[in-house]
C-alpha positions as semicolon CSV with decimal commas, in nm:
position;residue;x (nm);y (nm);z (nm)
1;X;1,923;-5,745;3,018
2;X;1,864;-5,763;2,660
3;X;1,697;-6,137;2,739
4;X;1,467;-5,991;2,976
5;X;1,348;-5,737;2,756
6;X;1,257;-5,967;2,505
7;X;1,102;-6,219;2,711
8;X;0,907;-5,927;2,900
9;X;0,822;-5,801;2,556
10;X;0,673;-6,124;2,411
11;X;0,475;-6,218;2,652
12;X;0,288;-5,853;2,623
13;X;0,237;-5,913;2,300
14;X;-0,054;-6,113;2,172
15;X;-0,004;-6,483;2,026
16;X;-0,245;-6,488;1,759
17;X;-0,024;-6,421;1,460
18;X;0,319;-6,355;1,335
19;X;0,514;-6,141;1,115
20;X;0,884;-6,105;1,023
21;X;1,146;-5,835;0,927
22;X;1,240;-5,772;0,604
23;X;1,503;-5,574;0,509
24;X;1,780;-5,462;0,177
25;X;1,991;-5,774;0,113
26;X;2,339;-5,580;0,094
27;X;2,347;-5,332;0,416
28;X;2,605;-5,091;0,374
29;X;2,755;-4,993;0,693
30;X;2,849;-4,657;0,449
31;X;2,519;-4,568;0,399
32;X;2,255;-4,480;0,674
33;X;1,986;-4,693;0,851
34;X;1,647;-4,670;0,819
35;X;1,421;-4,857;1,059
36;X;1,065;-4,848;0,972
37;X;0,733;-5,087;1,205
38;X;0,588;-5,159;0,871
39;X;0,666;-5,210;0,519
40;X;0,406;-4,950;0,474
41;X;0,616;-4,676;0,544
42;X;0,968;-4,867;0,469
43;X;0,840;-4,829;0,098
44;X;0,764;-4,482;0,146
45;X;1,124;-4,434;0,312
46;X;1,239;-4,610;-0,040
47;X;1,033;-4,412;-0,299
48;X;1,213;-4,080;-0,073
49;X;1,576;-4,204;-0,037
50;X;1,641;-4,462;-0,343
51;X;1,971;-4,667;-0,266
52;X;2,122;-4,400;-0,031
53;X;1,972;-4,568;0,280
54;X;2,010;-4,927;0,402
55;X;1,561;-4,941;0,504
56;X;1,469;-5,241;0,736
57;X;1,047;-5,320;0,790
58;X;0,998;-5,479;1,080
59;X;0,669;-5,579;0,985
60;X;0,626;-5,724;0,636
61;X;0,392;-6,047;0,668
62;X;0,082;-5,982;0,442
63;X;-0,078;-6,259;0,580
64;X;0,000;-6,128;0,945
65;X;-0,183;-5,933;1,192
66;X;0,037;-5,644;1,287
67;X;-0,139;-5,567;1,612
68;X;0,021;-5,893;1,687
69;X;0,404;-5,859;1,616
70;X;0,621;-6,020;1,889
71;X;0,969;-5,833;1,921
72;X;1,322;-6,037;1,875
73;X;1,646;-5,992;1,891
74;X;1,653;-5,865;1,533
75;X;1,418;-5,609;1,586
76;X;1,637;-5,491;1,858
77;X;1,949;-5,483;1,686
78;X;1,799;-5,295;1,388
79;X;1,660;-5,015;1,611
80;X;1,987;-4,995;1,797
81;X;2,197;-4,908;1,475
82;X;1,925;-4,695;1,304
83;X;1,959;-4,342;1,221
84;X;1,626;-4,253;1,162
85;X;1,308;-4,508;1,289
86;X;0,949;-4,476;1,153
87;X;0,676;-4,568;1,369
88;X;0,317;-4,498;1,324
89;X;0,236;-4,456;1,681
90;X;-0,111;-4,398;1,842
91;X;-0,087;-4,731;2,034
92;X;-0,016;-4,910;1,719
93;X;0,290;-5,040;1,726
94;X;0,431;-4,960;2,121
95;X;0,677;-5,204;2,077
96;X;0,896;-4,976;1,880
97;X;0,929;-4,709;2,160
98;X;0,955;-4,990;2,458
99;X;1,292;-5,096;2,284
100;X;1,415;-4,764;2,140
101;X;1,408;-4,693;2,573
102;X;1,638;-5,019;2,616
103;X;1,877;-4,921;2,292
104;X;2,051;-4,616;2,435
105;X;2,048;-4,485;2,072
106;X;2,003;-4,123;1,931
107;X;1,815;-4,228;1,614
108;X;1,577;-3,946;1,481
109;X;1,236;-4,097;1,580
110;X;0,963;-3,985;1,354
111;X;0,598;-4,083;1,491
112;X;0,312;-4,075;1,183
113;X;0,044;-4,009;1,425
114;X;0,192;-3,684;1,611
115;X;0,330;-3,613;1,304
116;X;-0,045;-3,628;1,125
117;X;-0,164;-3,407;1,430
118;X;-0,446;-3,621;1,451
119;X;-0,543;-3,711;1,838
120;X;-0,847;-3,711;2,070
121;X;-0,953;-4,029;2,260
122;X;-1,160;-4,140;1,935
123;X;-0,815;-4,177;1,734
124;X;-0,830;-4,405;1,462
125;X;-0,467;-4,466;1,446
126;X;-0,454;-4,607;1,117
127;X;-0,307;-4,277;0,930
128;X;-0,156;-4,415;0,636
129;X;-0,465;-4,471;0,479
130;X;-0,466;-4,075;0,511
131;X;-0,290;-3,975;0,215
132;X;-0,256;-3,546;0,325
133;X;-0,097;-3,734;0,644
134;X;0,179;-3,900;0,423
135;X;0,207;-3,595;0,236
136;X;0,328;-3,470;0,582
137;X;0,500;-3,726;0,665
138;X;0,714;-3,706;0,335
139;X;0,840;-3,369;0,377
140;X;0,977;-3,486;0,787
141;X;1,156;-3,799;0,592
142;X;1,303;-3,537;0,390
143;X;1,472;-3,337;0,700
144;X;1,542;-3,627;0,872
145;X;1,730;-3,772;0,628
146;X;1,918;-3,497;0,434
147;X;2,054;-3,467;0,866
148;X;2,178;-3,830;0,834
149;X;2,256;-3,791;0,421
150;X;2,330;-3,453;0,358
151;X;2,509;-3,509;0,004
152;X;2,184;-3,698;-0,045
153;X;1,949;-3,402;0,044
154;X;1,888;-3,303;-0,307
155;X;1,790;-3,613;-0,431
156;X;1,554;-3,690;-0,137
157;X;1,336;-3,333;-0,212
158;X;1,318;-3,435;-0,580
159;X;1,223;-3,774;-0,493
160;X;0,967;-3,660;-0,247
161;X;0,821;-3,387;-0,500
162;X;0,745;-3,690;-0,749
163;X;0,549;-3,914;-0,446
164;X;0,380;-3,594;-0,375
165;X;0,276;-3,571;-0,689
166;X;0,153;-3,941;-0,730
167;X;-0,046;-3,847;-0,386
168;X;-0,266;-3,578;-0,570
169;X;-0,314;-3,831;-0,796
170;X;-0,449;-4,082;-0,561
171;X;-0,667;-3,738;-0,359
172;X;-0,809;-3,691;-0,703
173;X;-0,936;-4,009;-0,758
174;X;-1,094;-3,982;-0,440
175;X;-1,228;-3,677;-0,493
176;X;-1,372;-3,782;-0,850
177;X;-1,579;-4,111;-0,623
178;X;-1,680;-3,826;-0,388
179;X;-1,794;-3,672;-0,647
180;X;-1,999;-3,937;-0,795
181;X;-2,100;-4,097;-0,475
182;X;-2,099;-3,838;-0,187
183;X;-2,322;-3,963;0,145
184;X;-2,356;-4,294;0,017
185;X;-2,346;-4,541;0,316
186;X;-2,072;-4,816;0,353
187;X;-2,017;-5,083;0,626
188;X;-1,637;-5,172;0,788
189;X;-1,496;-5,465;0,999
190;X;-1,256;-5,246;1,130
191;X;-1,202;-4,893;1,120
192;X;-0,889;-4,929;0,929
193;X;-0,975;-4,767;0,589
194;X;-1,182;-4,531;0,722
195;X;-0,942;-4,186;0,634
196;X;-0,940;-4,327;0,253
197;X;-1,341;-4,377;0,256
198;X;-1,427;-4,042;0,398
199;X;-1,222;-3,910;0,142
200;X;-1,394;-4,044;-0,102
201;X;-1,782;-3,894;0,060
202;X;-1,846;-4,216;0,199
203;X;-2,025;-4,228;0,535
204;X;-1,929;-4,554;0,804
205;X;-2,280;-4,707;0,853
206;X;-2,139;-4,958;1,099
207;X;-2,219;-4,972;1,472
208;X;-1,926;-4,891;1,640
209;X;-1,913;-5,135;1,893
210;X;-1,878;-5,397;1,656
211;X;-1,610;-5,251;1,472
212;X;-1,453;-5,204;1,843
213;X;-1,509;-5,551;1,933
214;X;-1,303;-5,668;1,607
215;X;-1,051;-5,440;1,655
216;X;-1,012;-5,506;2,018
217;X;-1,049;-5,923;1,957
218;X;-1,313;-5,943;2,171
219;X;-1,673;-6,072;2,121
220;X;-1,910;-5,932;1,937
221;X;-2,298;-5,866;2,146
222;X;-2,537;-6,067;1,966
223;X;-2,805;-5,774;1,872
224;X;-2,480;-5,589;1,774
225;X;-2,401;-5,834;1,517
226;X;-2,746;-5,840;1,408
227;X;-2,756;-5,503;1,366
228;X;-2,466;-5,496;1,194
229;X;-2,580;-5,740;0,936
230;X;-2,937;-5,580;0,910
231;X;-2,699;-5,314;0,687
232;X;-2,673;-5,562;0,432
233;X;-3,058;-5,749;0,441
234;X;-3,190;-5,399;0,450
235;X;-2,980;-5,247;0,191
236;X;-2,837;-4,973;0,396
237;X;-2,506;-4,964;0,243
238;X;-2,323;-5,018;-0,065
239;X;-1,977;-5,157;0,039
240;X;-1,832;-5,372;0,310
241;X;-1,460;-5,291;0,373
242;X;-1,303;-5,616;0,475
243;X;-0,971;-5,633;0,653
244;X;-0,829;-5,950;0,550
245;X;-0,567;-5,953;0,815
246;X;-0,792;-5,993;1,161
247;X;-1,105;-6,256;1,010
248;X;-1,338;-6,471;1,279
249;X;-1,640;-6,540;1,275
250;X;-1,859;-6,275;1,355
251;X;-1,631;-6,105;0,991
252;X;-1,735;-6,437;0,853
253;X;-2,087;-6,332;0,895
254;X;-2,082;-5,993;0,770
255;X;-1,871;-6,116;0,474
256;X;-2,143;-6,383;0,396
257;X;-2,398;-6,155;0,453
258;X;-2,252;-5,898;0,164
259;X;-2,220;-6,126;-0,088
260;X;-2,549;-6,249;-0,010
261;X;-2,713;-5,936;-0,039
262;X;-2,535;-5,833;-0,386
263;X;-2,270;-5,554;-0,194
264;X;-1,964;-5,497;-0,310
265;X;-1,702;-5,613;-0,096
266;X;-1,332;-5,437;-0,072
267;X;-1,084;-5,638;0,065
268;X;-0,826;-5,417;0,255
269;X;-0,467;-5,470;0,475
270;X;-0,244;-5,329;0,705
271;X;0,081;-5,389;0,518
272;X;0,178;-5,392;0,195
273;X;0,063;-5,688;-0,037
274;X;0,327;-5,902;-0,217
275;X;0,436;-5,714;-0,496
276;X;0,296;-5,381;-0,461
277;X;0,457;-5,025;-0,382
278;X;0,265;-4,733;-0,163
279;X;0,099;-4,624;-0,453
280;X;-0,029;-4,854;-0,637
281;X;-0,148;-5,007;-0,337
282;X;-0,351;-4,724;-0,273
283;X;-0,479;-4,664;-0,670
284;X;-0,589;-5,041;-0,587
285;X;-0,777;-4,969;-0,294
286;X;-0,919;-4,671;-0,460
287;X;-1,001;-4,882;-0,795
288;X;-1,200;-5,136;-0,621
289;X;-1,426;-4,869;-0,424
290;X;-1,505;-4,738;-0,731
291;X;-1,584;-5,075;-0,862
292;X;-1,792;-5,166;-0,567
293;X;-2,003;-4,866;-0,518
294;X;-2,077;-4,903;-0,929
């Protein structure tokens, strides 16, 4: 059964990239599981619990697009054990719920998209870039795992009032480049920054059915695409937001067309680069806005 699963689960997912688990090198079977889709928010399970929780990420690949994990037989095996699982839901990562159904486990499942209360059928689904949403979900990490840790709960709620804290550092900062450049028009590939630009004042000048069409891996209409890069000849916006993880052509373009056209260009991700925790991946992110809007 657990064969089939996989097999029916790989060949729903897409082939055009790869990623792989990570997790902490010495499990302790004493200490409880934490199964998180991304390293995203298996670093924010970290900064939270410290060394009281064994965290895996099922998704840690920089390089990789997530959208196109394929589930294993480790995947499934971490889930089953896990006392608490972190998904970010919203049709991002669906995988983790189709096997959590084929586990028979009682994990405490803990969705960042419900738990944002974000919805509507214009979702962008890409909440941790929302930092009040993290907020959020830091004080449901804290619940869930004082239940699975209760001599731990203590140290989780003074762990999580410190990452708080470093998110009103990062909402300042955006608030100070709203400050300085409220309304000012900015171009995307894909609509996965967009919580952390409108934070900072800045308005999404791109047509949406070219972000779509990126986001979706489908191809891009012609006078779409030249729309899209008329932003940049016509000087209609001041950044380009570049997800580094889903490139083709048609990104190639718009890329091109920036530097061409003397805009800044922000590279951006969907997992955590090599070397970096939540935070300063974010004061990053937020530095080189700032940079590229001058």
């Amino acid at each position: 059964m657990l064969g089939a699963t996989l097999l029916s689960l790989t060949l729903l997912a897409s082939a055009c990239g790869s990623a792989s688990a990570e997790g902490d090198a010495a499990a302790d079977p004493d200490r409880p599981s934490v199964v998180a889709s991304t390293n995203v928010y298996g670093d924010i399970v970290r900064q939270i619990a410290g060394d009281r929780v064994t965290v895996t990420s099922i998704i840690s690949d920089p390089s990789a697009d997530p959208h196109s994990y394929e589930a294993n037989t480790r995947t499934q095996l971490a889930l089953a054990d896990a006392d608490v699982v972190v998904e970010n839901g919203g049709g991002y990562d669906d995988f983790v719920d189709t096997m959590l159904t084929s586990a028979n486990t009682d994990a405490t499942v803990l969705n960042a998209v419900e738990i944002s209360g974000k919805s509507g059928e214009e979702l962008n689904e890409h909440v941790w870039y929302d930092l009040p949403s993290m907020a959020t979900l830091t004080d449901r990490l804290v619940t869930a795992l004082s239940a699975a840790d209760p001599g731990g709960a203590a140290t989780f709620s003074t762990n999580a009032a410190a990452f708080k804290q470093k998110l009103d550092g990062l909402a300042h900062t955006a608030t100070e480049i709203k400050a300085a450049h409220t309304g000012a028009g900015v171009a995307i590939t894909e609509p996965v920054p967009l919580y952390l630009l409108e934070a900072c004042g800045l308005v999404d000048k791109t047509p949406e059915a070219f972000s779509e069409a990126i986001e979706e891996g489908t191809d891009v209409p012609a006078t779409v695409l030249q729309e899209t890069l008329a932003l940049f000849t016509g000087k209609q916006v001041k950044m380009l937001a570049y997800n580094e993880q889903t490139t083709g052509p048609e990104t190639e373009k718009v890329l091109a067309a920036a530097r061409d056209n003397q805009v800044g260009v922000v590279p951006v991700t969907e997992t955590l680069p090599a070397g970096k925790d939540y935070v300063a991946w974010m004061s990053g992110n937020l530095d080189a806005i700032r940079s590229a809007l001058g």
